[in-house]
Every structure is written in C-alpha cells, then in structure tokens.
C-alpha positions as CSV (number, residue, x, y, z in Angstrom):
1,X,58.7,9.7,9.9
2,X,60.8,6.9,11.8
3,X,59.4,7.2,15.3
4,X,60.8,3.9,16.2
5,X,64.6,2.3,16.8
6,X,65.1,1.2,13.1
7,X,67.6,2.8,11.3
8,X,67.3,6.6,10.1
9,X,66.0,6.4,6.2
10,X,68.1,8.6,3.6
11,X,67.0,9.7,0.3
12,X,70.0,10.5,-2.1
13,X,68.9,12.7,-5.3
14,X,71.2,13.0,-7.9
15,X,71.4,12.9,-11.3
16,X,75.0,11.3,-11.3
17,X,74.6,8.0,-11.1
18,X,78.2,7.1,-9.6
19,X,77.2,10.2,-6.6
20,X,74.2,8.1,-5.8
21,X,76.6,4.7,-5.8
22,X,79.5,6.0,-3.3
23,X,77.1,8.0,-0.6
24,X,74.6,4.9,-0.9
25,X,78.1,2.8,-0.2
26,X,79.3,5.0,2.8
27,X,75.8,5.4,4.6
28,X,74.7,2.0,4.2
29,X,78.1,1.1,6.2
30,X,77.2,3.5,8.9
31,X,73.5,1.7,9.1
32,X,71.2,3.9,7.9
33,X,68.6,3.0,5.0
34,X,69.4,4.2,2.1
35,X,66.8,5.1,-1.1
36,X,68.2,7.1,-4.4
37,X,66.0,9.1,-7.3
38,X,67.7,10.4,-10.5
39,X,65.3,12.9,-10.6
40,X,63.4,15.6,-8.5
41,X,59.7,13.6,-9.6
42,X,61.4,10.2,-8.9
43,X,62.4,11.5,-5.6
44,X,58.7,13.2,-4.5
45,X,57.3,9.8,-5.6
46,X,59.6,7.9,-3.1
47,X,59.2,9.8,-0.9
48,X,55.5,9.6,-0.4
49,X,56.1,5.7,-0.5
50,X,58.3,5.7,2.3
51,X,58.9,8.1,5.4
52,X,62.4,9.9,4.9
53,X,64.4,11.1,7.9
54,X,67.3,13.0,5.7
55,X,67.4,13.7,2.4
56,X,70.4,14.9,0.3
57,X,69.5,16.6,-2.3
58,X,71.7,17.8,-5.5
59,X,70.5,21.4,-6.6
60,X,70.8,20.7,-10.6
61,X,68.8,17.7,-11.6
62,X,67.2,16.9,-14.6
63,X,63.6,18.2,-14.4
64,X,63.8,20.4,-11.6
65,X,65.8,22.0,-9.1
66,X,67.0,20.6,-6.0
67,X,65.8,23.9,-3.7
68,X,62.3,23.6,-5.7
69,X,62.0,19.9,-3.9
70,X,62.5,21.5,-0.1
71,X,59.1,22.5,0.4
72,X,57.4,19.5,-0.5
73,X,59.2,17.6,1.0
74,X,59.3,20.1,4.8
75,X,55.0,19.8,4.0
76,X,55.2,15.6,3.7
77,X,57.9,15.5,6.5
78,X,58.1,19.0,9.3
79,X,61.0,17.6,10.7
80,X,63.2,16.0,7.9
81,X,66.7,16.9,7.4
82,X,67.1,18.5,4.1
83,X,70.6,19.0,3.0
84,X,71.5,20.4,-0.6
85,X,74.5,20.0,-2.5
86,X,75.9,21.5,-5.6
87,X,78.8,22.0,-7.6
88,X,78.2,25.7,-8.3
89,X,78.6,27.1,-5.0
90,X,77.9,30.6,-4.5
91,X,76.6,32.9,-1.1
92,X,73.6,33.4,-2.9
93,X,73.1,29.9,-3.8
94,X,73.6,29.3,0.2
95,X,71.2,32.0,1.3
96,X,68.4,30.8,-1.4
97,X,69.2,27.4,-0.4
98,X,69.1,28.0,3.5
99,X,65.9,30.6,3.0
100,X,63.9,27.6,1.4
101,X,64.0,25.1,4.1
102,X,67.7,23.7,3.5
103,X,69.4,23.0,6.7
104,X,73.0,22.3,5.3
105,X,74.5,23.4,2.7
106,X,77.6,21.5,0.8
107,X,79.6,22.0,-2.2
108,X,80.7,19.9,-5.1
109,X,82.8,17.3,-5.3
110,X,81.9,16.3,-2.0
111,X,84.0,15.5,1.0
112,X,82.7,12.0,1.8
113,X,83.8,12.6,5.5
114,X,82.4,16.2,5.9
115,X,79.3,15.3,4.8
116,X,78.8,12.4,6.4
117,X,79.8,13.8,9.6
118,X,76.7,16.7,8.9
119,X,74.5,14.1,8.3
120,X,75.2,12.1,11.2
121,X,75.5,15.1,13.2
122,X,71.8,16.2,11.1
123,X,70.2,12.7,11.8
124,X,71.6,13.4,15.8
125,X,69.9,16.5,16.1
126,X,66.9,15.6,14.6
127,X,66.7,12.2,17.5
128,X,67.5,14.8,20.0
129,X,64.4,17.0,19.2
130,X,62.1,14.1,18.2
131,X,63.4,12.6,22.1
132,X,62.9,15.9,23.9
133,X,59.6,16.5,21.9
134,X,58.6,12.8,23.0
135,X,59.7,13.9,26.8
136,X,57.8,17.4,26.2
137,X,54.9,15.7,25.2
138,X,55.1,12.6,28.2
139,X,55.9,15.8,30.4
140,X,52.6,17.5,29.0
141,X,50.6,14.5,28.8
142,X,51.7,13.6,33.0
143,X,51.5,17.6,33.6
144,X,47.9,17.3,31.6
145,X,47.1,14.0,33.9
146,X,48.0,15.5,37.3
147,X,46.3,19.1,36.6
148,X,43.0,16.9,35.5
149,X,43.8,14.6,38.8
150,X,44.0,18.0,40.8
151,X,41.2,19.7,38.7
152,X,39.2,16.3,39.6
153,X,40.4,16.8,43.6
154,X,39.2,20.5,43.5
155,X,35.7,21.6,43.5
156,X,36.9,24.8,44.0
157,X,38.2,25.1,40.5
158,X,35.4,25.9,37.7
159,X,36.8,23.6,35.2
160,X,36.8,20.4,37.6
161,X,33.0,21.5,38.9
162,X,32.2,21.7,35.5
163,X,33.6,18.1,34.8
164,X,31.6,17.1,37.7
165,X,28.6,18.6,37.1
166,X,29.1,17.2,33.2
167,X,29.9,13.8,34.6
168,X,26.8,13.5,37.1
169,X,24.9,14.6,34.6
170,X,25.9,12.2,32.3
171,X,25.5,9.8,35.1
172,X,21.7,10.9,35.2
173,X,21.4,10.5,32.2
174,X,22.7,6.9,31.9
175,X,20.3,6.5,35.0
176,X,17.4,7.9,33.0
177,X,18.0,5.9,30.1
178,X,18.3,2.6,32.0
179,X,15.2,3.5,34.3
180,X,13.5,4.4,31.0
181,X,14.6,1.2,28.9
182,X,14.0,-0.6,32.0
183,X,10.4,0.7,32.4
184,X,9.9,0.1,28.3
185,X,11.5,-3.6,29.1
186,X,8.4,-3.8,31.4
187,X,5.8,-2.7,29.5
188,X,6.6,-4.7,26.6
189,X,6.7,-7.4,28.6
190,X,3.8,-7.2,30.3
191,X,1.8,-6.4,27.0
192,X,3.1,-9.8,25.5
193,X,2.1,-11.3,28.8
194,X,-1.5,-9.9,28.5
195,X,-2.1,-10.5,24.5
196,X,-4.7,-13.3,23.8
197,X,-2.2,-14.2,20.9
198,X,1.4,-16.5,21.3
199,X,4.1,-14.3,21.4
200,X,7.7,-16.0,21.2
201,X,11.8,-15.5,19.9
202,X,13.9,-17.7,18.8
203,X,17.5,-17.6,18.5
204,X,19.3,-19.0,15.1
205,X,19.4,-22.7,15.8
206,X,15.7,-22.0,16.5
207,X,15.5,-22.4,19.9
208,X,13.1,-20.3,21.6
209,X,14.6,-17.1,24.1
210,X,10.8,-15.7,25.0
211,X,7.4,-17.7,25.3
212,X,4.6,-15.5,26.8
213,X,1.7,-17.4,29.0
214,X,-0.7,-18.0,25.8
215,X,2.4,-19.7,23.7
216,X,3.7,-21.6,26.8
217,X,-0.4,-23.0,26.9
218,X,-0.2,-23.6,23.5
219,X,2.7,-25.8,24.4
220,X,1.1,-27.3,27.3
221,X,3.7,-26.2,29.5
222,X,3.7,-24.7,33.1
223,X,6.1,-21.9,32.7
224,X,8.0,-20.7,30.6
225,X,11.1,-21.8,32.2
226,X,10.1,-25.5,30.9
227,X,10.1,-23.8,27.4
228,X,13.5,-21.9,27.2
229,X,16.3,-23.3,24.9
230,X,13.9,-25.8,23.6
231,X,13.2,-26.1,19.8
232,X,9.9,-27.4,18.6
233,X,11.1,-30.7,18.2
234,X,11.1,-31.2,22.4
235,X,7.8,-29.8,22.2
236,X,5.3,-31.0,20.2
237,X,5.0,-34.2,18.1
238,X,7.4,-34.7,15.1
239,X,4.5,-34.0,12.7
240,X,4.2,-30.7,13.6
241,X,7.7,-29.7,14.6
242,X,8.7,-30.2,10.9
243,X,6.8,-27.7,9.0
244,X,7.9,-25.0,12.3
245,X,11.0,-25.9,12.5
246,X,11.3,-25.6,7.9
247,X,9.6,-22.1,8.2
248,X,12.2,-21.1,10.6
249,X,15.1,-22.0,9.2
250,X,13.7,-20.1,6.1
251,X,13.2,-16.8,7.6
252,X,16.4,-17.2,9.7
253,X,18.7,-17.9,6.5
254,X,16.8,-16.3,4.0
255,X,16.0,-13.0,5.8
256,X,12.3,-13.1,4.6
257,X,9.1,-12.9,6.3
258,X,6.5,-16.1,6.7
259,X,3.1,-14.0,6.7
260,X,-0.4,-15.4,8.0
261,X,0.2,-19.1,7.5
262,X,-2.9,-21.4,8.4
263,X,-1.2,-24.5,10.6
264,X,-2.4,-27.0,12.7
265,X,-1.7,-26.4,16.4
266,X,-2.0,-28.7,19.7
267,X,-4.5,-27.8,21.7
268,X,-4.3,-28.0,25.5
269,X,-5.3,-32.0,26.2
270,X,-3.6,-32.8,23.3
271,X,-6.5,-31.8,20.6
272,X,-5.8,-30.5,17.7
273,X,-6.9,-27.1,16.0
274,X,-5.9,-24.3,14.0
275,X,-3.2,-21.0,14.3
276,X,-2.3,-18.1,12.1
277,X,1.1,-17.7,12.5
278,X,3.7,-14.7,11.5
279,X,7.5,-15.3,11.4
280,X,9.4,-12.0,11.0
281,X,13.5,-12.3,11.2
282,X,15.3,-10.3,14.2
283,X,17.9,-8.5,13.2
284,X,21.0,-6.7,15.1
285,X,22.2,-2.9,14.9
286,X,24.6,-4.3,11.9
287,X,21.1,-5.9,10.0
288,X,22.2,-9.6,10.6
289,X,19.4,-12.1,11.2
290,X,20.4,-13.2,15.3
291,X,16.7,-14.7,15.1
292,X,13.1,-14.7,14.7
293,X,9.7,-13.2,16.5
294,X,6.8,-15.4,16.0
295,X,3.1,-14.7,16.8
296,X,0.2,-17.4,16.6
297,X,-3.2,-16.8,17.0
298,X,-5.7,-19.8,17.9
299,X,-8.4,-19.6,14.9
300,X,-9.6,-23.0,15.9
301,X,-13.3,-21.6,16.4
302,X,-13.0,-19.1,13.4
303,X,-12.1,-22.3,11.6
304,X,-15.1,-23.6,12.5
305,X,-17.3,-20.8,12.1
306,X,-16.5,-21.1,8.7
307,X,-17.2,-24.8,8.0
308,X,-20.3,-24.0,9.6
309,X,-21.1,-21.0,7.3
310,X,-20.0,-22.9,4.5
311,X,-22.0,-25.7,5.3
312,X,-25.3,-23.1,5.8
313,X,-23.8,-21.5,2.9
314,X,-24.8,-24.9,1.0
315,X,-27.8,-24.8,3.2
316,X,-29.5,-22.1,2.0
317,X,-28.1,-22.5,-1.6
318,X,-30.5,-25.6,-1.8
319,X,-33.1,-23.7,-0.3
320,X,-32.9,-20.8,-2.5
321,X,-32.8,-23.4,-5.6
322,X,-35.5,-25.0,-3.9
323,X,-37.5,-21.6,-3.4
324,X,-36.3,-20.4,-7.1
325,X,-38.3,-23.4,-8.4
326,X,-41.2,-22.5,-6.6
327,X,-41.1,-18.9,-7.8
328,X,-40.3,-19.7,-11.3
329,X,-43.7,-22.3,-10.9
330,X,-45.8,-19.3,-9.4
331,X,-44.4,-17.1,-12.1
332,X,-45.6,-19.5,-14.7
333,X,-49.2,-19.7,-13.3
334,X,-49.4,-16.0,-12.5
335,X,-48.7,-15.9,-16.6
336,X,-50.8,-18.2,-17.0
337,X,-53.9,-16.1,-15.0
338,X,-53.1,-12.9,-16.1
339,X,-53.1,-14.3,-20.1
340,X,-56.3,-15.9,-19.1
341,X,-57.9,-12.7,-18.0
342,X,-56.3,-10.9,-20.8
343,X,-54.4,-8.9,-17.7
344,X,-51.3,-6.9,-18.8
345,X,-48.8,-6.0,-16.4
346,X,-45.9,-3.5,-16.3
347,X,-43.0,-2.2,-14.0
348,X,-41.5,1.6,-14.8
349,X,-38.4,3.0,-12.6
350,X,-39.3,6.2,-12.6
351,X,-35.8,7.8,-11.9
352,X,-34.4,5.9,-15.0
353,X,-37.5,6.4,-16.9
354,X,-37.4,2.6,-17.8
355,X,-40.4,0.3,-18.1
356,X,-40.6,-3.5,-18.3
357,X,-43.9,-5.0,-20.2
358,X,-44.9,-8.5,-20.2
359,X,-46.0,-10.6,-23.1
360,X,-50.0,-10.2,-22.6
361,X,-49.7,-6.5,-22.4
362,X,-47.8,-6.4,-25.5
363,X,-50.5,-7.9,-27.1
364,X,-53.1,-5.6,-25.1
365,X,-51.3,-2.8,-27.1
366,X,-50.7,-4.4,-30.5
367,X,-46.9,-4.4,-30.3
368,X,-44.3,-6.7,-31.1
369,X,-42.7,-8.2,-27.7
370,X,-39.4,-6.9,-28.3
371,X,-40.8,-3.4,-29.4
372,X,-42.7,-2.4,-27.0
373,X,-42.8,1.3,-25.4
374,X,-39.6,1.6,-23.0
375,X,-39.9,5.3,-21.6
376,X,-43.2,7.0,-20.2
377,X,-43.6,9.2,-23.8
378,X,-43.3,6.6,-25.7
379,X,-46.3,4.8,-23.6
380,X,-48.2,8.0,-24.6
381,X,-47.7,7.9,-28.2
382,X,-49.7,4.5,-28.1
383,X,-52.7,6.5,-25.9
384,X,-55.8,8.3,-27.7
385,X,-54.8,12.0,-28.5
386,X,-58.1,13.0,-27.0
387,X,-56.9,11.2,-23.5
388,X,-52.9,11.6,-23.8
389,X,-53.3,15.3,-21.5
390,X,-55.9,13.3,-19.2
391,X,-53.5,10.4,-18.8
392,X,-50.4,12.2,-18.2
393,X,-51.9,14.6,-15.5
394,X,-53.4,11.8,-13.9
395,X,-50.1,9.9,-14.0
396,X,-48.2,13.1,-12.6
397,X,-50.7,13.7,-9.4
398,X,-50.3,9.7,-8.8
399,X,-46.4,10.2,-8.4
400,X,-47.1,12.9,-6.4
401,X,-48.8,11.1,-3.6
402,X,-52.3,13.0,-4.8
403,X,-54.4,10.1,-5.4
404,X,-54.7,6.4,-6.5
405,X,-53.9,5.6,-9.8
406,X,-56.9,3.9,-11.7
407,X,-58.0,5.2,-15.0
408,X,-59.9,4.3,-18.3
409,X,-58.2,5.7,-22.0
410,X,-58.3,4.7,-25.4
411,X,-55.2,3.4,-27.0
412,X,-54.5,3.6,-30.9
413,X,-53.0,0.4,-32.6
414,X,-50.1,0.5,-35.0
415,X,-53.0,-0.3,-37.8
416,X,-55.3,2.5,-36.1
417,X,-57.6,0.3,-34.3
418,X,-58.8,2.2,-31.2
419,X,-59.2,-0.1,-27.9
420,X,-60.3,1.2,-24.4
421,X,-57.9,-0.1,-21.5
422,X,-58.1,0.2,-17.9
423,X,-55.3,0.4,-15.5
424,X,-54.3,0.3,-12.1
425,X,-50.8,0.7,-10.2
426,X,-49.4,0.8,-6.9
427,X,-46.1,3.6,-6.4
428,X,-43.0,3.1,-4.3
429,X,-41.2,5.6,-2.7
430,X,-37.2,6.6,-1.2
431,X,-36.6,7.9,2.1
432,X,-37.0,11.5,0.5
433,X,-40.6,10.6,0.0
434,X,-39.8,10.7,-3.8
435,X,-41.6,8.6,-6.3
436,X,-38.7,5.6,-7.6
437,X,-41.4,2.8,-8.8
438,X,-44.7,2.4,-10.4
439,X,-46.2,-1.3,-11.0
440,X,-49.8,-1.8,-12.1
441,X,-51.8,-3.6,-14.9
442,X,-53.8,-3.1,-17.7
443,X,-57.3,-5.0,-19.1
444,X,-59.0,-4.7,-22.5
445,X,-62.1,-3.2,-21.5
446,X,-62.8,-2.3,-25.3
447,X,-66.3,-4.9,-25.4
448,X,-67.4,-3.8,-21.6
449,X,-67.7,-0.5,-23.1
450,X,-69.1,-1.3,-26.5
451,X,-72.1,-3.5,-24.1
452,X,-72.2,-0.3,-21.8
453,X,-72.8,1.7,-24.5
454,X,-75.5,-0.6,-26.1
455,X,-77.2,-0.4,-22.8
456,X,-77.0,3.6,-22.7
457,X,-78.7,3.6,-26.1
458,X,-81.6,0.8,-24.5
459,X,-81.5,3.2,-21.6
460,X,-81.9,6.4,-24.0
461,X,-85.0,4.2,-26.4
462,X,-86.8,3.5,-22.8
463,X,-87.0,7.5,-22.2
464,X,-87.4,8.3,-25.8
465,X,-84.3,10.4,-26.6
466,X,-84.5,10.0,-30.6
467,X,-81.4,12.0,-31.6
468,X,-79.1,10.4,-28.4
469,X,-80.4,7.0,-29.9
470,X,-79.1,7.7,-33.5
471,X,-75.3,9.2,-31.8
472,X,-75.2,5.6,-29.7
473,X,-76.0,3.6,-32.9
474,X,-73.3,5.3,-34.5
475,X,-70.8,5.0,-32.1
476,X,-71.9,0.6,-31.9
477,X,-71.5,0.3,-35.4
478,X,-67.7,2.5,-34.9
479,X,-67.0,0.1,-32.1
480,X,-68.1,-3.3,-33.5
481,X,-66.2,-2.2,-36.7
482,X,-63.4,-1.7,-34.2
483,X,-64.0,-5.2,-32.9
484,X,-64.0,-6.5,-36.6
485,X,-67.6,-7.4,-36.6
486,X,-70.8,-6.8,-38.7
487,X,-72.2,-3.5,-37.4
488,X,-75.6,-4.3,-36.2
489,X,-77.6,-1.4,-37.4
490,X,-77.5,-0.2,-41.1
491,X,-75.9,2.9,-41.8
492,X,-79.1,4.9,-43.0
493,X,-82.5,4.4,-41.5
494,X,-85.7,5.8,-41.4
495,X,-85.5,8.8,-38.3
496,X,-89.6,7.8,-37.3
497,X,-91.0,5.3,-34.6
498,X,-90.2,2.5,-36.6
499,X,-86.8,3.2,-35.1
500,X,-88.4,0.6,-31.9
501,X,-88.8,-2.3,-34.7
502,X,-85.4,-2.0,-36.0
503,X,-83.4,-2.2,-32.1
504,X,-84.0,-6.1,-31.0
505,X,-86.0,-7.3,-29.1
506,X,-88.1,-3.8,-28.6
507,X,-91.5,-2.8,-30.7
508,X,-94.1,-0.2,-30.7
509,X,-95.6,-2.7,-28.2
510,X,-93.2,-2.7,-25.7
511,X,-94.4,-1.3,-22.6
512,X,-92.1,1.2,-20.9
C-alpha cells in the first residue's frame, strides 16, 4: 500500500472502455495514479503488480462480477478503498455489495463529481486512519519504550527483574565464552609453542601472521616479532623462497592441500637439511581461503639415517652375495662328500607331510630324481614289508620325543632288488613341544651286511653249527645275487664234513 507522500494509486475496472477513458481523465487531473483492467482477471493481476489505494470497481464485467473481486482484493490490500459501481441499482445490489467489503456504493451513469468527491473523500479517510494508525503505533512504540525504560528503572517489577536477570546472565555468558575462548586461545598457543615441529599462518599474499619458537629457529630469527608480515622471500635465500612461496600460492588460490612434501630447509648457521612440510588452506565461516597453516618437521637426521641404512643396505647385500657364494661352494662339496660316501640326505615338514630328497639318495632308493617319495607313506611303500610296521613305530616314538632316531631296514627297488639302509635324523620342534621337522640321512649298508653275514656263517663253521651254516650260505648266494654277482657257493652240495673244503680258505685241517 502507499505508505509514502506519492500520490494515491487507483485502479478503474470496467468493461466500457470510454468509462475507463473519462474517470482515468478526471483523476489523473486531481493527481492521483491512475491504472485500468477490462476485466476482473486483468484487474487481480495488476493489482498484485502494483499496491492499490482505491479501486473502483464496475459490478458486471466480462468474466466475473465486480462484488466477487472485493475479497481478494480486502486480503492483498486490508485497508483499500473498494468502491462498486453499476448500472442496475437495486437495495439488494447495495446490501450484497456493502456486506462483501464494498465501502461505497454508486449507480450508473455516473456523476463524475459525486463520485469523485467519494473517492477523494474515500482516499481522505483512508490517510486519516493510515496517519492516526502511524501516531497509534509511534504512540505504542514511545508508550512500549518508556514502560521498557521504567520496567528497566524498576527492580521491583517482575518483568524488568526478569530482563535483568536474562541480561546478566547473558552477560555471564558472553563472560564465560570469552574466558573460555580466551583460555582455548592459550592452550593452543602454548601447545604450538611447545611442539618440536614449525608451526606457522599465512595470510593470502603469503605473509606469515603466526611463527612458533621451532619455525622462528628454523628461520634463524630471534622472535617472532622479526618474522611477522614477512614472506619467505625476506627470509631465506631466493632458492628456497621460490618453491615456498609456488606451494602457497597453490593452496591459497586453488583451495587444495600440499601434503608431506620433502624440501630442503636452512638450518641454524646457515646449513642446509631436510623438512616435511604440510600446507592446509584456512578458511572463514563463509569457506573462503583467508590463508594457510603450515607445519615442518626437521627430518634432516631421518634423512640421514636412511642414506646410512641404504648404504648398509648395499653393505650387507655384498656380504650376503659374498656369503651366498660361499654357501653355494660348501653346498657343492657337501654334495660332493655325501656322493662320495654314497650318504643320502632328506628334509620332511612334518605338519605338511612334505619331504625334500637329494640326488644321492634318489639313487640310494632306485628312483628317478624327480620321482622320488614326497609324503611319509609313500617313503614306506619303498621299505621291506617285513620292516614297514618296525619303521613306522620307530618313526612315531622318534616324533614323540621317545628316543633317537637310528635304524637299519630293507628297501625294495622298483625292479625288486632288496637293499639294507641305515638312517639317522635329528627332529625340530615348536613352542608346543610338537614335532615340525625331521632331517637325517641314509647309507647303503646292503655289502656291510652281506660281509657280516659271511662272517656269522665263519663264526657258525668255527662252532660247528651244520644246519645254521647251510641257512647263511643261502642267504650269501640271495644277497650276492642281490648285488649282481656270482654267488660263491653252488646251490646243491654235499651236507658231510667236506662242507670245510668247500668255504675258503678253511679245511678238515684247520685248527679251531
């Protein structure tokens, strides 16, 4: 609505365009503003364009009613003028028109005078309530002002103890906050003081606002007071203010983070080492970079520990080669000793059930080097049936802590050549006291026990035990055949003392 001292603004709706014409003629002369609608949509859509201070409204138009545009128009506007005209005037027409909002009613054709005189006397009325509602409402507001001045004065009211007791305690509050920002300001300050790493902000032409005591002795400054409103390019030497000052004009215009950067660094004296540095963009309450927090930590020494460790790194990589060598020599003449003594050896993981053979014992067994036995039951299909039970048991109470593992078996070859082995091992075991390793080795021991068994049969001829002499003989001829030799002693022979002639070097003659 027109609050100020322009002129009132008047909203003619008619349908008759020559109507619209002569009141838009006699009000403009009297000053007022003057806007016109053919139609009740065409005036609603004005209207909410432009405040209206009167509006004159004819009751037939061509979509609506005149009366049906009152109360729109009273809910846009409370205090317009609303007056309706029509050419059909009736007292019912001016009761309906009057009960829906219209404040004057006039007929058709109009008196130009009449009704401007009601709308200027309208328009008057309407500045003399929107003036004494003005001066009601200064009244209020000075009455409101001086009853909170009084309420303010008078502790004996509630409502001005209340404000008081509101206001101190907002006061508190405020007193709290700045005690408690003020103790935070303090504590954050004195941690960057105290951190063994350079803690500093800059502003956006990047020079510095904070500098603890490790950055300003990174600087080789006294205080920080030296350092304030400095960029790096008053501090150190232009090749190193360069790459700072390009890392923080990056985070500064493009909002991101530089993270763990590895830069050189001046050291106190003017030496040179190394820093880790972070650059992290400050923003304000509205997220707009104002700056930058930096933090540097001195990883001169850490620098140097590790071109030291890389340096025993390459140390101990020559040694190892070195030592390699030498292993891979003693491995050769270990192979060399153990094929020499015809010495097998072997390595089983017992939790795996896995075993490793080398070359000689492959050869001890009569197996192809890339076929040999790789679990414990497959070891046993190459042992005797007669010793397999004997071998596993004594295999079981050797993982069991029981006893030291040394035994003598036969083994069958693929082609069914029986050979006698011996074997020793040694067993590791966990924390749990649970068996996890077994290493030993193995001998051909097949022509130690064909000569032991040859002196068991001279042994039984020196007592005279005929029958045990004939079961040894057998068993030489079984073992030389074995050996793919000649058996020594025919396979049928006289069972009488001619048996002495027949075993060498012994005779009826011999003397026992």
């Amino acid at each position: 609505m027109n609050t100020t001292d322009a002129a009132p603004y008047i909203l003619i709706v008619d349908d008759d365009a020559s109507t619209r014409r002569t009141l838009t003629l006699i009000f403009e002369k009297n000053g007022y503003q003057v806007e016109t609608a053919a139609s009740g949509q065409e005036a609603l859509d004005k209207a909410r364009r432009h405040a209206v201070d009167l509006a004159l409204l004819d009751l037939r138009l061509p979509d609506i009613e005149g009366v049906e545009l009152l109360a729109p128009l009273r809910r846009l506007y409370p205090d317009i003028a609303l007056v309706l005209a029509t050419g059909y005037a009736s007292l019912e027409t001016a009761i309906r028109a009057l009960n829906e909002g219209a404040d004057v009613y006039v007929t058709k054709p109009l008196d130009v005078d009449a009704v401007l005189g009601k709308v200027q006397d309208l328009l008057e009325r309407q500045r003399l309530r929107r003036e004494n509602r003005r001066l009601y409402e200064l009244a209020q507001q000075e009455l409101t002002e001086r009853k909170q001045a009084e309420a303010a004065l008078r502790e004996a009211l509630e409502q001005a103890n209340e404000a008081r007791r509101a206001l101190l305690n907002v006061i508190e509050d405020h007193k709290r906050t700045e005690e408690t920002l003020a103790a935070e300001r303090s504590l954050l300050r004195t941690l960057v003081d105290h951190l063994p790493v350079a803690v500093y902000t800059k502003d956006t032409a990047a020079r510095k606002t904070l500098s603890n005591p490790t950055d300003v002795s990174y600087i080789g400054a006294a205080s920080e007071a030296e350092v304030l409103g400095k960029t790096d390019f008053d501090l150190y030497p232009p090749e190193l203010a360069e790459p700072f000052y390009a890392d923080d004009m990056h985070v500064i215009t493009s909002g991101q983070p530089v993270l763990n950067r590895e830069e050189m660094m001046q050291l106190p004296g003017g030496a040179r080492g190394w820093q880790l540095t972070s650059k992290i963009p400050l923003r304000n309450s509205a997220g707009q970079v104002i700056g930058l927090v930096g933090i540097g930590y001195d990883i001169t020494e850490r620098k140097q520990a590790e071109a030291e460790i890389r340096r025993l790194n390459a140390e101990l990589e020559d040694r190892i080669a070195q030592r390699t060598a030498e292993l891979a020599q003693t491995s050769e003449r270990l192979k060399l000793a153990t094929r020499a003594a015809n010495i097998g050896i072997w390595d089983w993981d017992v939790k795996n059930d896995s075993a490793i053979w080398d070359e000689t014992l492959c050869r001890l067994f009569g197996v192809p080097a890339d076929d040999y036995p790789r679990s414990h039951a497959a070891f046993l299909q190459h042992v005797h049936p007669d010793d397999v039970q004997r071998v596993a048991q004594t295999v079981r109470a050797t993982l069991r802590g029981e006893k030291y593992y040394m035994d003598e078996f036969r083994i069958v070859w693929p082609n069914g050549t029986i050979r006698y082995i011996r074997g020793e091992a040694l067993v590791t075991y966990n924390a749990h006291n649970e068996a996890v390793r077994m290493i030993g080795v193995n001998m051909d021991i097949t022509e130690r026990k064909q000569a032991e068994l040859e002196l068991q049969l001279f042994n039984e001829i020196m007592v005279g035990r005929e029958q045990r002499i004939i079961e040894l003989k057998e068993e030489i001829n079984r073992l030389a055949a074995e050996l793919g030799r000649e058996p020594p002693y025919p396979p049928i022979w006289e069972t009488d003392e001619t048996y002495l002639d027949e075993i060498p070097e012994l005779s009826h003659n011999t003397e026992l």
